[in-house]
KEKOLKE-125240 format. One record per residue (C-alpha): residue number from 0; residue in three letters; y, x, z. Coordinates in steps of 0.25 Angstrom, whole numbers, plus 5000, padded with zeros to 4 digits. Layout:
REM KEKOLKE-125240
+-----+--------+------+------+------+
: num : residu :    v :    u :    w :
+-----+--------+------+------+------+
: NUM :    Ala :    Y :    X :    Z :
...
+-----+--------+------+------+------+
This chain:
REM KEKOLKE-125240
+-----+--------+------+------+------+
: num : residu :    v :    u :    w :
+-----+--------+------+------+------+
:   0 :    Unk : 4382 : 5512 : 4652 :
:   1 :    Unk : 4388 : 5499 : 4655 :
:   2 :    Unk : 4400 : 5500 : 4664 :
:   3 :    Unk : 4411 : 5492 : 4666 :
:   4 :    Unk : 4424 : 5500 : 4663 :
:   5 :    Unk : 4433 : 5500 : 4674 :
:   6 :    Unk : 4447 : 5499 : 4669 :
:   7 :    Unk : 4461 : 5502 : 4678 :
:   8 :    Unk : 4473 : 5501 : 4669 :
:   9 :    Unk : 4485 : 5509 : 4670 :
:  10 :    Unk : 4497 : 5502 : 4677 :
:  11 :    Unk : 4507 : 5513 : 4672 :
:  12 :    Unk : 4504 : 5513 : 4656 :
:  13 :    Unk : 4511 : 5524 : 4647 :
:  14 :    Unk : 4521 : 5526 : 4637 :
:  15 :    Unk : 4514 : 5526 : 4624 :
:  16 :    Unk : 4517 : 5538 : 4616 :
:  17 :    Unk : 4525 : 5537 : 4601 :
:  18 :    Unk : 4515 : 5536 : 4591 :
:  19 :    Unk : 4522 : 5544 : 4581 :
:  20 :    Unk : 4522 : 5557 : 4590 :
:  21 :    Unk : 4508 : 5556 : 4597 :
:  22 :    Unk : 4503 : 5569 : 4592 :
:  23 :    Unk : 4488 : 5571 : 4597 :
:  24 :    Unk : 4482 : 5568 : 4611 :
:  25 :    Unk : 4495 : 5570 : 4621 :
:  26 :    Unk : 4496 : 5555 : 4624 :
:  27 :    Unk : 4487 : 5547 : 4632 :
:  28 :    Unk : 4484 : 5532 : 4635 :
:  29 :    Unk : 4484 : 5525 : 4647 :
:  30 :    Unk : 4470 : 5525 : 4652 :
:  31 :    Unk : 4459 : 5533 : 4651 :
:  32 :    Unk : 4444 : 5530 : 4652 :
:  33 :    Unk : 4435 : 5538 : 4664 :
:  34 :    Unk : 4420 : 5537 : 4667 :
:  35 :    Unk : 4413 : 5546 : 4678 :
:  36 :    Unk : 4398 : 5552 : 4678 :
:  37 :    Unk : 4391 : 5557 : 4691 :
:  38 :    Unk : 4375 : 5561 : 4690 :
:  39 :    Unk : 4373 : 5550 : 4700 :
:  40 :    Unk : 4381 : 5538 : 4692 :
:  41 :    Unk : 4380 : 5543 : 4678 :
:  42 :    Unk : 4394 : 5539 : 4669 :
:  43 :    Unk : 4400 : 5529 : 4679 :
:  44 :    Unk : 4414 : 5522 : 4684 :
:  45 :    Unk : 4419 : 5519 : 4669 :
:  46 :    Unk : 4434 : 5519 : 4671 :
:  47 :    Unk : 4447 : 5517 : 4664 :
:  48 :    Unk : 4461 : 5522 : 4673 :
:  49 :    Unk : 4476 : 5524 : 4668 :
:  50 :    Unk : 4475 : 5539 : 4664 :
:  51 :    Unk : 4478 : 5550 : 4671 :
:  52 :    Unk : 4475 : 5563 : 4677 :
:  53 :    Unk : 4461 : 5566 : 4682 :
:  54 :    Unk : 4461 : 5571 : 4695 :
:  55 :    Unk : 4447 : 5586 : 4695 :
:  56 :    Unk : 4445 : 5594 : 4705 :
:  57 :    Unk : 4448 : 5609 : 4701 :
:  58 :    Unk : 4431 : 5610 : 4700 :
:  59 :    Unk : 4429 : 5599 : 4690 :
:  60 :    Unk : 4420 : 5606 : 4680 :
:  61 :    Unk : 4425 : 5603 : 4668 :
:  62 :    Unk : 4437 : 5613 : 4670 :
:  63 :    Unk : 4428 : 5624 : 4674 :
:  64 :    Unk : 4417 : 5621 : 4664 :
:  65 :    Unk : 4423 : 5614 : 4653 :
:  66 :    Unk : 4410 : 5603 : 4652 :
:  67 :    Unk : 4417 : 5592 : 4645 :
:  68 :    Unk : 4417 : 5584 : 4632 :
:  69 :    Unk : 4428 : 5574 : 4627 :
:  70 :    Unk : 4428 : 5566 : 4614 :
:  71 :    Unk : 4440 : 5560 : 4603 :
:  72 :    Unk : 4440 : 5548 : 4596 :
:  73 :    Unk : 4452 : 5538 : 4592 :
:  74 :    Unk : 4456 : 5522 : 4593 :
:  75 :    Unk : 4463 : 5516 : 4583 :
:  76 :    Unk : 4471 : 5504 : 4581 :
:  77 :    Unk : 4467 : 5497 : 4568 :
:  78 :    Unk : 4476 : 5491 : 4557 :
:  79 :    Unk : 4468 : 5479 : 4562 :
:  80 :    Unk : 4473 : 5482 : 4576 :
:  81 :    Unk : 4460 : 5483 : 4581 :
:  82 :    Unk : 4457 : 5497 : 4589 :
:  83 :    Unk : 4446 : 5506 : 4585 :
:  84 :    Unk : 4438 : 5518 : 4587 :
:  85 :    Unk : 4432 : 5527 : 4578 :
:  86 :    Unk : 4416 : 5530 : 4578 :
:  87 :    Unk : 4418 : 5530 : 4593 :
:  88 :    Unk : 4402 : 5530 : 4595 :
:  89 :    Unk : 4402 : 5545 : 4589 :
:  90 :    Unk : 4413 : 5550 : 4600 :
:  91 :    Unk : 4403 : 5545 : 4611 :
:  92 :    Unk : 4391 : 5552 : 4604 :
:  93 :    Unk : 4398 : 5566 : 4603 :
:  94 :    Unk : 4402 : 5564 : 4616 :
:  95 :    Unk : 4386 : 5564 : 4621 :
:  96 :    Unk : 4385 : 5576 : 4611 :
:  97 :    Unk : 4394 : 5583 : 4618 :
:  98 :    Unk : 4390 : 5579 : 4632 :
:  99 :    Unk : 4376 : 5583 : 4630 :
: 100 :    Unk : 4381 : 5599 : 4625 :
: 101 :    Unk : 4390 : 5598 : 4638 :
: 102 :    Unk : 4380 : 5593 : 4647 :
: 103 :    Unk : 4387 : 5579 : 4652 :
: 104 :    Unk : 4381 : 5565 : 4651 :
: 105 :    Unk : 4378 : 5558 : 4640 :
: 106 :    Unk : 4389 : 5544 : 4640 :
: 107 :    Unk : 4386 : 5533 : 4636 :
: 108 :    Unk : 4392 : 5532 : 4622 :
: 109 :    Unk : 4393 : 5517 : 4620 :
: 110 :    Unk : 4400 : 5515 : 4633 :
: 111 :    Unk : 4409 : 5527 : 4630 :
: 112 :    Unk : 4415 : 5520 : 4616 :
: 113 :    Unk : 4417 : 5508 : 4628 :
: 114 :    Unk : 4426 : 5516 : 4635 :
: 115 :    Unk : 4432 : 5521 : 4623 :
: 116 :    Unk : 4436 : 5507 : 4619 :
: 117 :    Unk : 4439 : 5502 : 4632 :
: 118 :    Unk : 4450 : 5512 : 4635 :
: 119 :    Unk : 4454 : 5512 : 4622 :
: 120 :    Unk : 4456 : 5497 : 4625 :
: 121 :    Unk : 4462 : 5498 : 4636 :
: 122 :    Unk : 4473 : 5509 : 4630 :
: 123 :    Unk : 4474 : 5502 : 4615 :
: 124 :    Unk : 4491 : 5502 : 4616 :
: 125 :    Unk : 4488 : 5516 : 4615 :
: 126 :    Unk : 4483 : 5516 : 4602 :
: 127 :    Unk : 4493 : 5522 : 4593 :
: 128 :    Unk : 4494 : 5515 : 4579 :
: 129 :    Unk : 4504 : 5524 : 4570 :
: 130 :    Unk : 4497 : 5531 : 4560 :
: 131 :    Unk : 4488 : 5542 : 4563 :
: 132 :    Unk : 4488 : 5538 : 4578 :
: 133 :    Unk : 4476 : 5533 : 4587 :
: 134 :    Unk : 4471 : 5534 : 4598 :
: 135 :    Unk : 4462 : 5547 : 4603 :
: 136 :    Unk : 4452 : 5544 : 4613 :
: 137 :    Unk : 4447 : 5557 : 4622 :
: 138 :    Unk : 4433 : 5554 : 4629 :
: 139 :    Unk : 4429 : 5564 : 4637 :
: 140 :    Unk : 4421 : 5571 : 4648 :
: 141 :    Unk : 4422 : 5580 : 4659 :
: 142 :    Unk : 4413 : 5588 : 4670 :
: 143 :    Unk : 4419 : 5583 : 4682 :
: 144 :    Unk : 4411 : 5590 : 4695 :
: 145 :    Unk : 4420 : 5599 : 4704 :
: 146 :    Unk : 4411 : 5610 : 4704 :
: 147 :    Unk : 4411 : 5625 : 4699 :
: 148 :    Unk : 4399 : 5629 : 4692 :
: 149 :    Unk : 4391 : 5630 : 4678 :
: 150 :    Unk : 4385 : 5615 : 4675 :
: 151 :    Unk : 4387 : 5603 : 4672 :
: 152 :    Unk : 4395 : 5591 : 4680 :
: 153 :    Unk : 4388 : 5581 : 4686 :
: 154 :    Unk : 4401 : 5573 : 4683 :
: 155 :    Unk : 4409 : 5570 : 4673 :
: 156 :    Unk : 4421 : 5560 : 4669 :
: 157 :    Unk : 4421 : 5554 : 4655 :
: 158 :    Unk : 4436 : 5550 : 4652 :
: 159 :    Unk : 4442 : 5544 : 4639 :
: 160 :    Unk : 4457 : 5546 : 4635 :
: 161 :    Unk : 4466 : 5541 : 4625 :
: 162 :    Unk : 4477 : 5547 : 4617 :
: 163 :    Unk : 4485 : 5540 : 4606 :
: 164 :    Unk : 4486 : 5552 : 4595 :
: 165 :    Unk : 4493 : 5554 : 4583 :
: 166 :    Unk : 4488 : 5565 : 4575 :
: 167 :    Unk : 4478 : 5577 : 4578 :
: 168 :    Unk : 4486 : 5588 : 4570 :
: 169 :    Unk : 4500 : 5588 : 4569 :
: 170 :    Unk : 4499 : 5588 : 4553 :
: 171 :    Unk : 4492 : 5576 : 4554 :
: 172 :    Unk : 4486 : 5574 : 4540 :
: 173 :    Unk : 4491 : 5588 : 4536 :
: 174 :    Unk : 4480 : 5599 : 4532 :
: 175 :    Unk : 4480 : 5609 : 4543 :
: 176 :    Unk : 4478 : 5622 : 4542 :
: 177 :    Unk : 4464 : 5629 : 4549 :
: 178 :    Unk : 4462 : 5643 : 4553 :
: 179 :    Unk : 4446 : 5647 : 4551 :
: 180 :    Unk : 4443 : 5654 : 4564 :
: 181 :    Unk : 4435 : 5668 : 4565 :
: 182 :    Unk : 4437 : 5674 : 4580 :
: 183 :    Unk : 4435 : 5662 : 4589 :
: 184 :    Unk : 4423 : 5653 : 4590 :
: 185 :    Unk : 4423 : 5639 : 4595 :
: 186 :    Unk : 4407 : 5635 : 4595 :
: 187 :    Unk : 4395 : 5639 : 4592 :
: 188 :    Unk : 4380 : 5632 : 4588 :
: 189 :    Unk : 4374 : 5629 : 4602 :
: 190 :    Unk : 4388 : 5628 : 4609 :
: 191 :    Unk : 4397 : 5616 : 4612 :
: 192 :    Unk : 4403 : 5616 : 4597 :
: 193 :    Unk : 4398 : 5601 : 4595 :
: 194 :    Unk : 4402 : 5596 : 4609 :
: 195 :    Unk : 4416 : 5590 : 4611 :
: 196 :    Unk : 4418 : 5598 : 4623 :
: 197 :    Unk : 4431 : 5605 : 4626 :
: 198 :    Unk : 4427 : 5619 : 4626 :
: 199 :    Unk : 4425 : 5620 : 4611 :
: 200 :    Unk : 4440 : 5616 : 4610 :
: 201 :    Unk : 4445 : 5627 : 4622 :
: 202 :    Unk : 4436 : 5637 : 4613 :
: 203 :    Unk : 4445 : 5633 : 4600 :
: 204 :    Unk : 4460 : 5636 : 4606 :
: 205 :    Unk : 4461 : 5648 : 4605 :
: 206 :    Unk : 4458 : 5647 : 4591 :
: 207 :    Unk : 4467 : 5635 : 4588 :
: 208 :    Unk : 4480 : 5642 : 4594 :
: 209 :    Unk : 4477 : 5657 : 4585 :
: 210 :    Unk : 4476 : 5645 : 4575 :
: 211 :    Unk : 4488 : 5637 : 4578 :
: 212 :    Unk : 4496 : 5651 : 4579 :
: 213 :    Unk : 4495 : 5654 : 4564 :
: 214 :    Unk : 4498 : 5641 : 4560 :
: 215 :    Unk : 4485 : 5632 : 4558 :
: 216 :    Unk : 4481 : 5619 : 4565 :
: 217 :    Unk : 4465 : 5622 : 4567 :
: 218 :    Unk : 4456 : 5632 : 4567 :
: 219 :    Unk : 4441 : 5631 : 4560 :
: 220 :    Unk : 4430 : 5637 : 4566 :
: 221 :    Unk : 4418 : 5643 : 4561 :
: 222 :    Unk : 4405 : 5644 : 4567 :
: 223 :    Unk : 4403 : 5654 : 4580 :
: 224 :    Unk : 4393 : 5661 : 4576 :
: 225 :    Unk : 4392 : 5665 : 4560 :
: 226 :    Unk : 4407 : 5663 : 4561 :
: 227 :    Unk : 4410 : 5657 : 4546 :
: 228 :    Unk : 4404 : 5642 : 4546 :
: 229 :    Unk : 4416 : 5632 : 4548 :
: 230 :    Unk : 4414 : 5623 : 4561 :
: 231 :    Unk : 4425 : 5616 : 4561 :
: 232 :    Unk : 4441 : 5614 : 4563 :
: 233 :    Unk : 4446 : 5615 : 4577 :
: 234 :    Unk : 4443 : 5601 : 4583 :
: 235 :    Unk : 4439 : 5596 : 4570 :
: 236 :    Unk : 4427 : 5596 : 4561 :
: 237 :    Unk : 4430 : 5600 : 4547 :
: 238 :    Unk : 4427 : 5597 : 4532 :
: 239 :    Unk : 4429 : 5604 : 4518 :
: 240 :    Unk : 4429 : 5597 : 4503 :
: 241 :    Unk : 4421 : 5610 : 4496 :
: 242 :    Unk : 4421 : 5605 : 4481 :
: 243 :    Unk : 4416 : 5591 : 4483 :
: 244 :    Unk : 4406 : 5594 : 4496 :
: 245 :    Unk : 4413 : 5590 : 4510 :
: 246 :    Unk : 4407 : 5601 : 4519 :
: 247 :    Unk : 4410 : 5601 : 4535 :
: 248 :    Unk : 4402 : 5610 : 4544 :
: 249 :    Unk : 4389 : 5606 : 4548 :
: 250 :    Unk : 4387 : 5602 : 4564 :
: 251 :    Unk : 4379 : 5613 : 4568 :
: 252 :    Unk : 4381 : 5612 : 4585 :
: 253 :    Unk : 4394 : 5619 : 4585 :
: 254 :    Unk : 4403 : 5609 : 4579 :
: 255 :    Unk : 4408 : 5595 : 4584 :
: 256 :    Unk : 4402 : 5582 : 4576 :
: 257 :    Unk : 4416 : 5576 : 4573 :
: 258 :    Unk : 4416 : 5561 : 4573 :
: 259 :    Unk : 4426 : 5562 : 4561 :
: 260 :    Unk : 4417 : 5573 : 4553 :
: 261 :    Unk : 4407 : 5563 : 4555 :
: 262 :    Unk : 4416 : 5551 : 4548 :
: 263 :    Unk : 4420 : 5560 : 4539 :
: 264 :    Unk : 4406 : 5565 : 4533 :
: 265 :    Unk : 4403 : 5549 : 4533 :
: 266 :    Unk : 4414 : 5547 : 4525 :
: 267 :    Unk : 4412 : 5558 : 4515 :
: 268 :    Unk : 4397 : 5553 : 4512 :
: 269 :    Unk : 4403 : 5538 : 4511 :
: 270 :    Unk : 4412 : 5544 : 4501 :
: 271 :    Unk : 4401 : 5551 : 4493 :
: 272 :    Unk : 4407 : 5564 : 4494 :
: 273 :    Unk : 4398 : 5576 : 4498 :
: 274 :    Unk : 4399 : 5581 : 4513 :
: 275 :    Unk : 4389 : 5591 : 4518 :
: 276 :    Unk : 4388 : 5597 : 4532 :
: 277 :    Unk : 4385 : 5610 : 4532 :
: 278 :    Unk : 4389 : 5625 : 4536 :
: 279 :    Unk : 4401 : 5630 : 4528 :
: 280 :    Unk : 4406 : 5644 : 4529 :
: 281 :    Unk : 4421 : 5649 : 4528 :
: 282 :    Unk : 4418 : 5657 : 4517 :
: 283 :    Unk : 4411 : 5645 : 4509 :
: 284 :    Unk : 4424 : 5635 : 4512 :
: 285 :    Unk : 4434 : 5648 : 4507 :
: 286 :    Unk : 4426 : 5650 : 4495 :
: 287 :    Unk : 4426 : 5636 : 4493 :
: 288 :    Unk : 4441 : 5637 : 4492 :
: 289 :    Unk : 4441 : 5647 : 4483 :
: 290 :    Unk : 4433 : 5641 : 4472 :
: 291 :    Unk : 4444 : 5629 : 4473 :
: 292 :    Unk : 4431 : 5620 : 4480 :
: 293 :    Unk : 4438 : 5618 : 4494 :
: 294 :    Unk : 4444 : 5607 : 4491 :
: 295 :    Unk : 4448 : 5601 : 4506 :
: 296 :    Unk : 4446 : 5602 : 4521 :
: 297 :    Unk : 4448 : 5595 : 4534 :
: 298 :    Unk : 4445 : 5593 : 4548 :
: 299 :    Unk : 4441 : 5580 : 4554 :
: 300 :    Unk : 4441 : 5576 : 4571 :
: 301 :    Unk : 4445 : 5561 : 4578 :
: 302 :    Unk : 4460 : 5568 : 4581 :
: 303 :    Unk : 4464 : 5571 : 4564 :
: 304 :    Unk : 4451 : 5564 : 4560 :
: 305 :    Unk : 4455 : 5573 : 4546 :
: 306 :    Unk : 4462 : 5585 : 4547 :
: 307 :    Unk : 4463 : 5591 : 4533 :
: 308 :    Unk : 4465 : 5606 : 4532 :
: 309 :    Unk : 4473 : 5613 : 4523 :
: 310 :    Unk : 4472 : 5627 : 4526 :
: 311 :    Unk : 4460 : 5637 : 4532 :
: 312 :    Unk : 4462 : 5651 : 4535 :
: 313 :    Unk : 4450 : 5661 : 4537 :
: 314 :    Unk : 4451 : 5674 : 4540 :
: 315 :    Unk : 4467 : 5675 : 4534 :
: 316 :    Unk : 4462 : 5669 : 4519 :
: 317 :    Unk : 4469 : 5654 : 4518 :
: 318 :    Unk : 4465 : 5641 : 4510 :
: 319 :    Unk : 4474 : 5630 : 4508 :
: 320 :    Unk : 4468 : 5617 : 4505 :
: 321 :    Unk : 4473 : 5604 : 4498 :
: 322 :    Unk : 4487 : 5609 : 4497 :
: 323 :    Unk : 4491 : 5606 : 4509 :
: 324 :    Unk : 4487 : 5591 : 4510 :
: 325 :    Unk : 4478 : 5581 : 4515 :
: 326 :    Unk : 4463 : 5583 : 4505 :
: 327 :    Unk : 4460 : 5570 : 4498 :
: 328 :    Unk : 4447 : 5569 : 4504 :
: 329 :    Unk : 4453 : 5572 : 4519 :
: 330 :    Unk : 4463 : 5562 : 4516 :
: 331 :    Unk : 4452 : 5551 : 4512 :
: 332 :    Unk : 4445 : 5554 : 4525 :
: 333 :    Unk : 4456 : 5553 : 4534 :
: 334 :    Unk : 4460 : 5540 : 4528 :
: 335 :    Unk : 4448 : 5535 : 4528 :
: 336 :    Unk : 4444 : 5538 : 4541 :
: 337 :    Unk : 4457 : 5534 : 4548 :
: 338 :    Unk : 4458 : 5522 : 4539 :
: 339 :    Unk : 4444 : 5517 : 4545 :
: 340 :    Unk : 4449 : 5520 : 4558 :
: 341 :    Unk : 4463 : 5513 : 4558 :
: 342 :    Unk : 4455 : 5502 : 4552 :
: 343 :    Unk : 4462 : 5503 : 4538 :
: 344 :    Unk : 4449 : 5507 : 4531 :
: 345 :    Unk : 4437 : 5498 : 4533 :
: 346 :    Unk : 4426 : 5504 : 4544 :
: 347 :    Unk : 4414 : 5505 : 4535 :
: 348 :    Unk : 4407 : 5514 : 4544 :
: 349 :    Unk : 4407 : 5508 : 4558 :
: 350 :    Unk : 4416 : 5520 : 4564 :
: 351 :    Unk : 4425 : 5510 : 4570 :
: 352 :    Unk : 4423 : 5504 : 4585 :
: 353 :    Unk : 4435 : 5493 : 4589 :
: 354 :    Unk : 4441 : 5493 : 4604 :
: 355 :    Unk : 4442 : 5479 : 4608 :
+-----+--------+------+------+------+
């Protein structure tokens, strides 16, 4: 796909949010990027307007039928001053993942990390640049036919936003504490688990507010069918230090291939230190605690890209972790990745893209 980006910019700009008190995802930038698909034009009339409302008939599919998939991925501002996205190229290919499972054309991926940079561009005073800030960009696409029946659209919008965002959790670097799920279940081998589609996070709210009512941040879900494998943490995936072994659930169709997960297992063989994806019961991390071997866990997503974890509660029976702070070997990992994304650590891996 080779066309010409259109571009209208807006003629009343915003007032730009203080950066010390962004909190996550409530502000948003001037523009935002649209691209339209009909079965007769394929993906067509590539666009970039001042935001703003969408104007959907009461029909329009998506609000009955929920066929939709949206991404997340950051911009940067690096000490160099140059602005930069991290392993952008994965964002795109998930995105196909998940339109496949939902039954909406394939993009096409390069020109999509175009349109990334170019709004991006084209928004870069919105870029925060204190620390723990950036830029969070939401790709995503819709079912947009006025019609009420079981199928799939024959049209759809694909639209990118932009948010300047401090951090995902309130705590920021703090460890969290994490209820262990046993009534509800949020995917299943088979399902949509895998996809980023929206339902799976409607399926988890319930769960998070039972959660958030006794006092934790997150709920960790364990498998929908056995009930006692550990999937993973809310919207992230999630890691344990057993003895000197990493262990992080393995991707069996029922959850989401992070983009950080990924960075992180890279990292962790670059470092020489033993990481295996594989099933892990709750039983096996508790008695892992009590024979002293649990040494740390932590979550990993684009929004916290490491969210250590300092409490689980299963079934009433709690385990505290590294007293109540950061994990050393979280703490190497979030530095290390946020230092190659802020451009204070050399790139060794490629992961970096600059926006001109």
């Amino acid at each position: 796909m080779s066309q010409k980006i259109s571009i209208q910019n807006t003629q009343c700009p915003k007032t730009k949010p203080d950066q010390s008190n962004l909190g996550f995802g409530q502000y948003f930038s001037d523009h935002m990027f649209i691209l339209d698909y009909s079965r007769e034009l394929g993906w067509h009339d590539p666009r970039i307007i001042p935001y703003g409302p969408l104007e959907m008939d009461p029909s329009t599919m998506v609000f009955h039928y929920g066929q939709a998939i949206f991404e997340g991925l950051k911009a940067y501002k690096a000490k160099n001053g140059k602005i930069v996205l991290f392993r952008p190229d994965m964002n795109m290919k998930r995105i196909n993942s998940s339109n496949e499972r939902m039954s909406i054309p394939q993009i096409d991926e390069e020109f999509a990390v175009e349109a990334v940079k170019t709004v991006v561009g084209i928004d870069r005073d919105w870029i925060p640049t204190a620390p723990g800030t950036s830029l969070y960009i939401r790709p995503f696409i819709i079912a947009t036919d006025p019609y009420l029946g079981v199928r799939a659209s024959n049209t759809y919008k694909f639209m990118i936003i932009l948010s300047p965002s401090g951090a995902y959790y309130p705590t920021g670097l703090n460890p969290v504490k994490i209820l262990i799920e046993n009534e509800f279940v949020r995917a299943v081998r088979g399902g949509t688990g895998f996809a980023k589609t929206p339902g799976n996070y409607a399926a988890s709210l319930k769960s998070q507010e039972v959660a958030h009512d006794k006092g934790y941040v997150q709920v960790l879900w364990l498998d929908g069918v056995e009930r006692k494998y550990i999937e993973e943490v809310g919207s992230m995936n999630v890691f344990f230090k057993i003895g000197d072994e990493v262990v992080t659930p393995s991707l069996d169709g029922s959850i989401l291939p992070g983009i950080t997960r990924n960075s992180v297992i890279h990292l962790l063989k670059h470092w020489g230190i033993k990481v295996s994806e594989r099933k892990l019961t709750v039983q096996e991390l508790y008695d892992a605690h009590a024979d002293g071997k649990l040494v740390e866990a932590f979550g990993t997503g684009t929004a916290a890209v490491i969210s250590p974890i300092g409490e689980l509660t299963w079934d009433g029976k709690v385990i505290k972790l590294t007293g109540g702070k950061i994990g050393e070997l979280s703490a190497r990992l979030y530095d290390t990745i946020t230092g190659i994304q802020n451009g204070v650590l050399k790139d060794e891996f490629n992961w970096m893209v600059e926006v001109k």
